[in-house]
N, C-alpha and C positions, 0 to 999 in steps of 0.2 A: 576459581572464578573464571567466568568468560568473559570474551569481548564482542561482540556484535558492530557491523561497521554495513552500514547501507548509503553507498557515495548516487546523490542526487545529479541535477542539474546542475547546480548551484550549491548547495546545502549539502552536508554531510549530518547523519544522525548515527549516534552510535550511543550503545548500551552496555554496560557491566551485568551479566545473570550472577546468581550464587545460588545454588540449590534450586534452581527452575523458577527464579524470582529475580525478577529487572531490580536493581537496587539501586542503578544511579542512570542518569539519562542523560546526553548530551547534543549541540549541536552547534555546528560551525563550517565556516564556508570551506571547499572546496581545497582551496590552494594553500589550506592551513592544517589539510590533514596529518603530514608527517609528524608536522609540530604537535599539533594536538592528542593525537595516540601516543607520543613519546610523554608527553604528561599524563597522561591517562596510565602508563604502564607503569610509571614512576611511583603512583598511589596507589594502583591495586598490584594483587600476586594474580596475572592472570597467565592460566595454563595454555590458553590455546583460541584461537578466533576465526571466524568465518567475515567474509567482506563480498557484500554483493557492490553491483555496479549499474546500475542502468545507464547513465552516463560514462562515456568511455574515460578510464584513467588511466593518465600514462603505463607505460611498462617501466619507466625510471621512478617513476612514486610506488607501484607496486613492489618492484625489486628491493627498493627501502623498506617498506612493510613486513617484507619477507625476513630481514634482516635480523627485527626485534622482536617478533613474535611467529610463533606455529600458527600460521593461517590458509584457510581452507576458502576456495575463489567459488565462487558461485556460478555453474556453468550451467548449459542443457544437458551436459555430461553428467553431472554429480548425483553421486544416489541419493533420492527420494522417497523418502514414506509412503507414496501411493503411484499409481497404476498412471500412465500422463497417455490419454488415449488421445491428447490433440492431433490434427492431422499433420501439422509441420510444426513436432515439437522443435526443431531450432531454432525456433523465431518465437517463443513465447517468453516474456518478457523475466527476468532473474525475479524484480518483485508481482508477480502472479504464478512461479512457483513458490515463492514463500508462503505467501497465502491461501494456496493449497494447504503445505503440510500443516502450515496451524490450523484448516477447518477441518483434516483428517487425523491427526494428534490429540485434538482438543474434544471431535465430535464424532467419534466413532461410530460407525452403523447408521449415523445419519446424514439426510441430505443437504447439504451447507451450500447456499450461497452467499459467497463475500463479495461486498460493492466495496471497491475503494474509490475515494473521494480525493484527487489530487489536482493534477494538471489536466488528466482526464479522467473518465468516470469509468471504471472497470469492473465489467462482473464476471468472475468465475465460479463456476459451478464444480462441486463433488458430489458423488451420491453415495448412497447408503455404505457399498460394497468399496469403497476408499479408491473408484475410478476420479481420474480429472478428466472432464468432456470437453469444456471449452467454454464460453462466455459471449463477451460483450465490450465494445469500446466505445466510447462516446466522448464528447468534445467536456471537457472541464467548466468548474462554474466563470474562474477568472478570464478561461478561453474564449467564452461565451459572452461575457464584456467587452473582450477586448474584438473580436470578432464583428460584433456591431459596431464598435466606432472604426477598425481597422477597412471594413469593405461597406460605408458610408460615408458621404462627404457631413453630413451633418448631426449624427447621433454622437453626444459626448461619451466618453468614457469612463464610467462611473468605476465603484470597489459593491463588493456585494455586500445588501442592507435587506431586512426583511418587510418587503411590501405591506404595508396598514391595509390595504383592498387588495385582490385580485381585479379590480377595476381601476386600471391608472385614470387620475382626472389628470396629468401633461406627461410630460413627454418622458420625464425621469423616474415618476411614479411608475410610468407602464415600461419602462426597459426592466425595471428592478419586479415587475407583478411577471411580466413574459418570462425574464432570464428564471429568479426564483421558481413558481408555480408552475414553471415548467418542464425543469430538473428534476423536481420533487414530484411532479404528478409520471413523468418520466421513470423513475426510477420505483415506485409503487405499482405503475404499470407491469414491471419488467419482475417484479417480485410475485404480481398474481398470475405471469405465463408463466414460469416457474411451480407454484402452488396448485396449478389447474393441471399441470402436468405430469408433476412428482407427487403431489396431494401434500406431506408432512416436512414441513420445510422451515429449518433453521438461517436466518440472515442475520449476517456479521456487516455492521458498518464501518469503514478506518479513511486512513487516510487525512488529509491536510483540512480539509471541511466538513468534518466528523460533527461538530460540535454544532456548526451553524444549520449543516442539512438535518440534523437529526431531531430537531423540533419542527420542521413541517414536513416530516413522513409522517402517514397514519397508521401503517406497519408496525409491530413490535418487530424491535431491531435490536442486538446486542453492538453497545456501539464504543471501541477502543481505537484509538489513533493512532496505535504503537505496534498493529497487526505484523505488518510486515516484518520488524523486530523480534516479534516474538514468533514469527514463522523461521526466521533464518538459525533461532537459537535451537529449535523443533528440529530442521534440516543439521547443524551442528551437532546435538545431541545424537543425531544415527550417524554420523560420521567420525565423530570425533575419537582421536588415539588410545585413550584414557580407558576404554571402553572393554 
């Protein structure tokens, strides 16, 4: 068994693989990961783990990490499944190389674009010959809420809800018709420059609003929320000792 460990903002998500198959999934906050992997190691036999980071974690939590498990850090360093033709790969983010190698492990010979849906909206692209080009960043949907009431004195700050019209008849109907309908016309957009340019073209939806944006795209979308998981296990599997 493996361990999979993707430390957030706030949030820590972590997975158990066995034979190329998520079998348990977990998640909890931040300042409870020693504790929590040390339960996790307790119930399973795992051989060996990978931990990405986009939020910085200490080098005292990670040193403990190191302690109890064979684990593999997630860098711009670390070998990769495919070709990273970014122009300053040092600064591409640990979760949009993972979801590279799951659109180039998963989709071989074809051209993958994955959007994830988190804090912000990210598209990276691979093509047929398992190059990474580069992508796309954009402001998130909760960012996009909070952005209207944060630089207005009077727009409230709603949670995202799916618009009845694209015609707000007040004020909360049309924050939720602008923010939604416009994300999603946003993100369909950015799918057909894409298609007009590569022509045959695979889209992976993930991320934390997988579920909510994936009923107002018109797109046929493959859509899992566990992408970057299942990229880092991708990325683990060409690295790992065992091998």
């Amino acid at each position: 068994m493996y361990l999979i460990i993707d430390v957030g903002n706030t949030r820590v998500k972590a997975a158990v693989f066995e034979k190329d198959i998520l079998k348990k999934f977990f998640v909890f906050n931040k300042e409870e990961i020693f504790s929590e992997i040390e339960k996790i190691l307790k119930k399973y036999s795992i051989k060996q783990g990978i931990i990405s980071a986009v939020a910085k974690l200490s080098e005292e939590k990670l040193k403990q990490l190191h302690k109890i498990i064979n684990l593999i850090e997630l860098n711009n360093d670390t070998n990769v499944p495919f070709i990273n033709n970014y122009e300053t790969p040092k600064t591409l983010g640990v979760d949009r190389i993972a979801l590279a190698a799951y659109a180039v492990c998963n989709f071989s010979n074809k051209n993958v674009l994955v959007i994830d849906a988190g804090t912000c909206i990210t598209f990276d692209f691979v093509n047929s010959e398992g190059q990474y080009l580069g992508g796309a960043i954009s402001p998130g949907l909760k960012m996009r809420y909070q952005s209207l009431n944060n630089y207005t004195s009077k727009l409230p700050l709603l949670t995202s809800k799916e618009p009845n019209s694209f015609i707000g008849t007040n004020t909360q109907e049309s924050i939720h018709s602008g923010i939604v309908n416009g994300i999603s016309r946003e993100i369909d957009g950015v799918i057909t420059q894409y298609k007009n340019k590569f022509g045959d073209l695979t889209v992976l939806l993930t991320g934390g609003d997988t579920k909510f944006l994936v009923k107002q795209l018109k797109n046929d979308i493959f859509a899992n929320p566990n992408l970057v998981l299942e990229g880092l296990y991708q990325i683990l599997t060409y690295n790992r000792a065992d091998d």
